[in-house]
DOMAR-622492 format. One record per residue (C-alpha): x, y, z; residue in one letter; residue number from 1. Coordinates in steps of 0.2 Angstrom, whole numbers. Layout:
! residues N
REC      xx      yy      zz   resn   resi
REC       X       Y       Z      A    NUM
...
//
This chain:
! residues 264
REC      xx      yy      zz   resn   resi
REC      56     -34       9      X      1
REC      54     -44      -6      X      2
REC      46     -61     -10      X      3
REC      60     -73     -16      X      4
REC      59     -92     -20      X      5
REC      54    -102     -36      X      6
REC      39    -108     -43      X      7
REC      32    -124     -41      X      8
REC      41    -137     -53      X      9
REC      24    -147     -58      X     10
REC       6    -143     -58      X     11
REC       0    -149     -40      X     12
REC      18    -149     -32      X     13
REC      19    -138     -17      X     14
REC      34    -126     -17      X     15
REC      43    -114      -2      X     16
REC      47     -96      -3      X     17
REC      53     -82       9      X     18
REC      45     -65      10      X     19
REC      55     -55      23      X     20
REC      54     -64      38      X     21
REC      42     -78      36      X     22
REC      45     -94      24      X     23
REC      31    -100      17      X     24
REC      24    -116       8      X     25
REC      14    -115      -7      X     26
REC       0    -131     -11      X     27
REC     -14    -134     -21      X     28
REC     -24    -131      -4      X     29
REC     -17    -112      -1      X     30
REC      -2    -105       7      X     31
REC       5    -108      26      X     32
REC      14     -94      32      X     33
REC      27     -96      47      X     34
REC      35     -80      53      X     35
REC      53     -82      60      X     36
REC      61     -84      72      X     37
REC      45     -84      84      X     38
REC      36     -99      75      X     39
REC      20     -91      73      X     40
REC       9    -100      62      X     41
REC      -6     -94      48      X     42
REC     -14    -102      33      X     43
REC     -22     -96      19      X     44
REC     -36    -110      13      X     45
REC     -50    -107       0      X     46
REC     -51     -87       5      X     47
REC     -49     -89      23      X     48
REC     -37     -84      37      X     49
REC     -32     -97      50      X     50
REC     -21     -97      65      X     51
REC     -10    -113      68      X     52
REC       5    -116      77      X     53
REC      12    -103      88      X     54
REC       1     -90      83      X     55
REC      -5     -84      99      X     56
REC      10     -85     108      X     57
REC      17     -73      95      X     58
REC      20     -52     101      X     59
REC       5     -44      93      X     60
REC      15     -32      82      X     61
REC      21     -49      74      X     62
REC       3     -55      73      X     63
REC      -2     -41      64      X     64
REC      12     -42      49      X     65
REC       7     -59      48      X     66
REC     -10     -56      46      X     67
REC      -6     -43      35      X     68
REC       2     -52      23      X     69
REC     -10     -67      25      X     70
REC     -24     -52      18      X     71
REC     -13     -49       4      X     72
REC     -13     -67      -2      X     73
REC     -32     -69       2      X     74
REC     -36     -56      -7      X     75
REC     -24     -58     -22      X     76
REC     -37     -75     -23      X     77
REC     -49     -64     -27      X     78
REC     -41     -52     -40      X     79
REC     -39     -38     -28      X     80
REC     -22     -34     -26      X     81
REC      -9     -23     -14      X     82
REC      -2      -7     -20      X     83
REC      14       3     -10      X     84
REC       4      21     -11      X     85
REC      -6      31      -2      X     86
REC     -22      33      -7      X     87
REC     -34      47      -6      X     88
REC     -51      54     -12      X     89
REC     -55      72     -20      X     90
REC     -72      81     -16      X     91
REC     -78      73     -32      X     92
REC     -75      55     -28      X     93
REC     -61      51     -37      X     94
REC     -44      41     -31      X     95
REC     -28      47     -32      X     96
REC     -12      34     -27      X     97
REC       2      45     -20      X     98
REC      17      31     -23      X     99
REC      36      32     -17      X    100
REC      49      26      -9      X    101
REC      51      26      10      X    102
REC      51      47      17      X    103
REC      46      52      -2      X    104
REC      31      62       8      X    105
REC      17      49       6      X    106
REC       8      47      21      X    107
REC      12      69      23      X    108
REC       3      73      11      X    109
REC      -9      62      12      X    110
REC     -13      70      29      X    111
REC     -13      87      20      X    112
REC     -23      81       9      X    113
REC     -36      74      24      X    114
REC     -36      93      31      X    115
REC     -43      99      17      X    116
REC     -56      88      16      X    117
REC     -51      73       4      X    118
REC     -53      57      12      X    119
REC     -42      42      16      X    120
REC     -39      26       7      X    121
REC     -23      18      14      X    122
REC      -7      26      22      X    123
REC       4      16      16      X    124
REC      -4       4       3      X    125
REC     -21       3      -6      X    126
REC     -29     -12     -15      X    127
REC     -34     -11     -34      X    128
REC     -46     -22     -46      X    129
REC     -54     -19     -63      X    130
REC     -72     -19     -61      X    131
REC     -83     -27     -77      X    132
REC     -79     -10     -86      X    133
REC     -62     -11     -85      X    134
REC     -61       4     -73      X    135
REC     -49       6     -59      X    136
REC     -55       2     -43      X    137
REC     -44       7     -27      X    138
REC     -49       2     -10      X    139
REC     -47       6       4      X    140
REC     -33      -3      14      X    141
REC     -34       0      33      X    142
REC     -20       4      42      X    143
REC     -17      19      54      X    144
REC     -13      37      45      X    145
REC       4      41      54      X    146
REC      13      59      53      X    147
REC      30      65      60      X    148
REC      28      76      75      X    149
REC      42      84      69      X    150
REC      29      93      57      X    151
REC      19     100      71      X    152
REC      25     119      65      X    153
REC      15     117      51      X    154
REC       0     105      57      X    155
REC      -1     112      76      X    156
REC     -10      99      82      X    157
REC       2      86      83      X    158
REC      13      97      96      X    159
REC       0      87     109      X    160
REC      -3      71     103      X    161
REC       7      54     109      X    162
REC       9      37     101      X    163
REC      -4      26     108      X    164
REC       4      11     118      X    165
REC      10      -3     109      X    166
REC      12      11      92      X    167
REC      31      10      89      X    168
REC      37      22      74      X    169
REC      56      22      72      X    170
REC      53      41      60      X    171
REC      43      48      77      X    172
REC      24      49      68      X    173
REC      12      46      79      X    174
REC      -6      38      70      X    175
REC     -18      55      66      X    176
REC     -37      53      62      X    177
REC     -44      56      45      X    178
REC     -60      53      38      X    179
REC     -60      35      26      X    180
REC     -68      32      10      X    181
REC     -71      15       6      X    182
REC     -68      16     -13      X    183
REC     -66      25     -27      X    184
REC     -62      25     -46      X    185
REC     -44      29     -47      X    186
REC     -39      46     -59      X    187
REC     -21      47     -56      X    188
REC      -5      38     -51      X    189
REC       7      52     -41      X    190
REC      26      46     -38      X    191
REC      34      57     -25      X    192
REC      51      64     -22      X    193
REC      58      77     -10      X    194
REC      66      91     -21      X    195
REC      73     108     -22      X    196
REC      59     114     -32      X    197
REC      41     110     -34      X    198
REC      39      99     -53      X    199
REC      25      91     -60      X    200
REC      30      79     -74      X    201
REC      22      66     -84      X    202
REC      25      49     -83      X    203
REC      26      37     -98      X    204
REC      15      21     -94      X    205
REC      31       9     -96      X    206
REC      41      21     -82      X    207
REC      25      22     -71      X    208
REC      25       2     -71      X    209
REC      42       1     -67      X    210
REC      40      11     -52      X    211
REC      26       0     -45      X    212
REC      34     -14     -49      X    213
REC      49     -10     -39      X    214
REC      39      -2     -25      X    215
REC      25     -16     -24      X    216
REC      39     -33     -23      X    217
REC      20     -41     -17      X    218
REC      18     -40     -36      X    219
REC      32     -55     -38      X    220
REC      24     -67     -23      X    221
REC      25     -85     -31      X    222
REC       8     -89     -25      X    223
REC       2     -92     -41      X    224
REC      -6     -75     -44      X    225
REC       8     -65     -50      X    226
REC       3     -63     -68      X    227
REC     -14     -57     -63      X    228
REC      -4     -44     -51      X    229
REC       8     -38     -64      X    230
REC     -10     -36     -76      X    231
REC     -16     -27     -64      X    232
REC      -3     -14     -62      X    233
REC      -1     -14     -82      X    234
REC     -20      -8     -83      X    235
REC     -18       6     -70      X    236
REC      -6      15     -78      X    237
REC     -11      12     -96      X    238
REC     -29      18     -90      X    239
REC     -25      34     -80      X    240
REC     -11      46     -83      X    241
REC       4      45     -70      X    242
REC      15      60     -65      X    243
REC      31      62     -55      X    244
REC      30      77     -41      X    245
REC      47      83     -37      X    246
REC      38      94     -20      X    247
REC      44     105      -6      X    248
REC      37     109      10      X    249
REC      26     121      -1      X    250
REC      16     107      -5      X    251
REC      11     104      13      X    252
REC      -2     119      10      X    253
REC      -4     119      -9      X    254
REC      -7     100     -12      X    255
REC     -24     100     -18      X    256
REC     -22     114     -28      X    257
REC      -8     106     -38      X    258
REC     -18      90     -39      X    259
REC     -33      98     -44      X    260
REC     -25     106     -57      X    261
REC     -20      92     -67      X    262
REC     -38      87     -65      X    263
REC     -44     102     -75      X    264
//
């Protein structure tokens, strides 16, 4: 999904765009989101979250995306902005963002990672800000940690574990626990791909950014915060160094080792 729609002809005019399923209005007071075709209604004014119109009537999974992108926004306000990676954090505090497309292995080895003691950031997306230093700043972003039962040969116990109601996951994960870290100085930007053969290989800063870019389409939101967003992502990857990990199930056991190599 990928926000769409122009921006604003005049400063002070409001404009619409389309993100997915819901069309939204842009104005000098905030953004209304309506999510289609139930209706359901949220606003984004001055750093808060409101329901409107239809909102409650509205299936909860629905409520949630909404919210979801109503958070992103918000926080967008605020120079804080959505990343499509996992995130996790070494015994020494530091973040690592684990990008890639859909099935690349984000959310498994992030879970591998959680087994060998690193802590959780975000499944499926983190939040980033410079601090007054300049530093990198991931945060964690909470959604549930899902893994495929499907792995349960390697990670036995999954075998016994069941989706909770109202957890629907078209791949078959079922949500998993792992210890969360709140925040941490991000050292390293890893894009994943399923391969034939385990490679590490480093990313030039202009590649990395257009890899985020085309994973994070939150990046082009005409909400007015766009450049800010795409600034963001510019610093991240012209402050730490990115990679490519081509991996194979091997990786399921030897993650942190391969991670914590680079480090050295």
């Amino acid at each position: 999904m990928g926000p769409a729609g122009p921006p604003p002809s005049a400063p002070g005019s409001a404009f619409a765009w389309r993100a997915g399923p819901i069309d939204a209005v842009t104005d000098d007071t905030g953004t209304t989101l309506r999510l289609m075709p139930s209706g359901g209604t949220l606003r984004v004014r001055a750093g808060r979250l409101s329901r409107a119109e239809g909102y409650a009537a509205t299936p909860r999974p629905d409520r949630q995306f909404l919210a979801r992108v109503g958070a992103i926004i918000r926080l967008r306000g605020l120079g804080r902005f959505h990343v499509h990676a996992a995130g996790v954090v070494d015994p020494r505090g530091r973040a690592w963002l684990l990008a890639g497309e859909n099935g690349a292995g984000k959310s498994t080895l992030a879970y591998a990672l959680t087994r060998a003691g690193w802590r959780l950031l975000g499944d499926d997306g983190v939040i980033i800000e410079r601090d007054r230093t300049g530093a990198i700043l991931a945060h964690a972003w909470r959604e549930p940690l899902a893994v495929s039962r499907a792995l349960a040969r390697e990670f036995p116990e999954l075998a016994g574990l069941a989706a909770p109601p109202g957890f629907v996951d078209e791949r078959d994960r079922v949500p998993v626990r792992a210890t969360i870290a709140q925040r941490a100085p991000v050292t390293a930007v890893v894009f994943l791909s399923r391969a034939d053969a385990d490679r590490l290989l480093p990313l030039s800063p202009a590649d990395a950014l257009a890899l985020l870019v085309k994973q994070s389409a939150w990046v082009l939101m005409p909400d007015g915060n766009a450049p800010a967003h795409l600034d963001a992502l510019r610093a991240l990857v012209e402050r730490v160094p990115c990679f490519r990990l081509e991996h194979t199930p091997r990786q399921l056991r030897a993650i942190a080792d391969t991670l914590l190599g680079v480090a050295a």
